[in-house]
N, C-alpha and C positions, 0 to 999 in steps of 0.2 A: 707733540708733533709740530715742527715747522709751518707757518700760515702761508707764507708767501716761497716761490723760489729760491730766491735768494737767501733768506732763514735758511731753507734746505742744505744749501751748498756749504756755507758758511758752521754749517752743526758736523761737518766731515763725515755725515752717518752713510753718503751715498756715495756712488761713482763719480758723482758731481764733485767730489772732494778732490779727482785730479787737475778739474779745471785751477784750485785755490792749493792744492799742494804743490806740483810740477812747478809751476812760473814763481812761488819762495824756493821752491831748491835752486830753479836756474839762474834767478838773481842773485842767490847769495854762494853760488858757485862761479860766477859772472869775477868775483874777486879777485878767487886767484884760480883763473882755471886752468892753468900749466900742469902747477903737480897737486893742488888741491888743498884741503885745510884740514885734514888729519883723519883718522879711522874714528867713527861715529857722530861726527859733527851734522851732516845732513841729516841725524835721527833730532839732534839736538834743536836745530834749527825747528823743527816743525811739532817738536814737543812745546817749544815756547810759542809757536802762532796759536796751540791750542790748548793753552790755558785757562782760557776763557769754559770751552767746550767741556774739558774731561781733566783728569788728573793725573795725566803724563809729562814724562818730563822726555820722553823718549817718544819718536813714533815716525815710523819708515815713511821714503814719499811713494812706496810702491811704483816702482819702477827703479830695476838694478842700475840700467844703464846710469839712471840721472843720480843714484847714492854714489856709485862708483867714481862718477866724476866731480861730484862736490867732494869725497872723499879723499881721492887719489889724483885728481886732476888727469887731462889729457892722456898724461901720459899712460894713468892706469886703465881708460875706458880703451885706448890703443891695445895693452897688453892683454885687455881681457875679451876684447873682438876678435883679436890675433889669434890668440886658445880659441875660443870660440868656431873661427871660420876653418883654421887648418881642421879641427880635431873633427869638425863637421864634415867636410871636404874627405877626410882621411877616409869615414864612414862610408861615405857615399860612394867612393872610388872602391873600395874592398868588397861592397856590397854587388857595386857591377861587376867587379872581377869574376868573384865567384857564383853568381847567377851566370855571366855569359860560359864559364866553364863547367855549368851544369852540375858544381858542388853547391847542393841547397841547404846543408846542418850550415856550414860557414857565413855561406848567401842570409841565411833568418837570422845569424848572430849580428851581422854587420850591420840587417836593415834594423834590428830592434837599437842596437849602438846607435843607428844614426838617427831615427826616429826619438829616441832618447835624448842626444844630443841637441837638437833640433827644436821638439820640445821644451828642451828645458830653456834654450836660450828665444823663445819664443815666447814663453810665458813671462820671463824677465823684464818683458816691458810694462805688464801690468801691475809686478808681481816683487817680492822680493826673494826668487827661488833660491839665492844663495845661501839662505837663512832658514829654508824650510831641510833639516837634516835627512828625513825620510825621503823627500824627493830624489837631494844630491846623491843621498848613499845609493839608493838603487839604479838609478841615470847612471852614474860613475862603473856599478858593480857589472851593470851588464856592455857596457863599452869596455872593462874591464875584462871582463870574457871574452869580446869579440879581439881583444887584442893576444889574450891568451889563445882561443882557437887560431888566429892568425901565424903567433909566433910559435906554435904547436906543432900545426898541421901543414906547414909550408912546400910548395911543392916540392925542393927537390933535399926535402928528408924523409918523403913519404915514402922512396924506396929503398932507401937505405935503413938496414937493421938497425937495428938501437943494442949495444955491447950490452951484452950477459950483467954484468956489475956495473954498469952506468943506466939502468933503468930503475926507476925513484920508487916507480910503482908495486916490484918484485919484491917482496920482503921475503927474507930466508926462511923464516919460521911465523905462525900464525899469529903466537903468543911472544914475539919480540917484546912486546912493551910490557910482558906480565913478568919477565925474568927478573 
């Protein structure tokens, strides 16, 4: 165990480790921070400050924004705020839609979508959620759906019949797939 503080910080074991991770990523993203210095280098960067510590040669700075931008520079922290606020935005506007029109299945798919959305790019400051696949796949899956209910259930296909033979769901026979 650590004696003093600064031991603490310095062992990356705590929260304290963003004080001493964060400001090497943004120095050495300070370089070139237009377009960046390539895919995995801010892992790179902070596996050699802690060499001393542990025996990685990789190790995230916990925080998406600031990998993104040592990464990809500017340009990518721009394009991934961009996704980010529309697809969040998107959520939030579909979710009012249909709560103020008093459809609630549609209304819980949007606010789980946005709450999802929102989420995940909320925790991306602490976090490297990009990287966590459980997270993304299900965050995605259910924004996923609420795009699917959206583009589904739209109001004005709701009263028009769906053709005899353009409906996906009708199968002729039971055992189609056992012939």
């Amino acid at each position: 165990l650590p004696r003093t503080i600064p031991e603490f910080f310095v062992t990356f074991d705590s929260s304290g480790r963003f004080t001493q991770l964060w400001p090497l990523t943004i120095g050495s993203a300070l370089d070139h921070p237009w377009l960046g210095q390539g895919p995995g280098t801010a892992r790179r960067v902070i596996g050699e400050a802690m060499t001393k510590q542990k025996t990685v040669t990789e190790y995230p700075p916990h925080n998406e924004y600031l990998q993104v931008w040592h990464d990809f520079g500017l340009v990518g922290v721009s394009i991934l705020l961009v996704f980010y606020v529309s697809i969040t935005l998107q959520m939030w506007f579909r979710w009012k839609y249909y709560d103020d029109r008093g459809n609630y299945v549609q209304a819980y798919w949007a606010m789980a979508g946005f709450l999802s959305i929102f989420l995940i790019t909320f925790s991306a400051i602490t976090a490297n959620t990009l990287h966590y696949p459980f997270v993304m796949a299900m965050g995605f899956m259910i924004m996923a759906m609420s795009d699917a209910m959206h583009d589904r259930f739209k109001e004005d296909h709701i009263n028009k019949p769906i053709p005899r033979n353009k409906n996906p769901l009708r199968l002729k026979s039971t055992f189609v797939f056992f012939r």
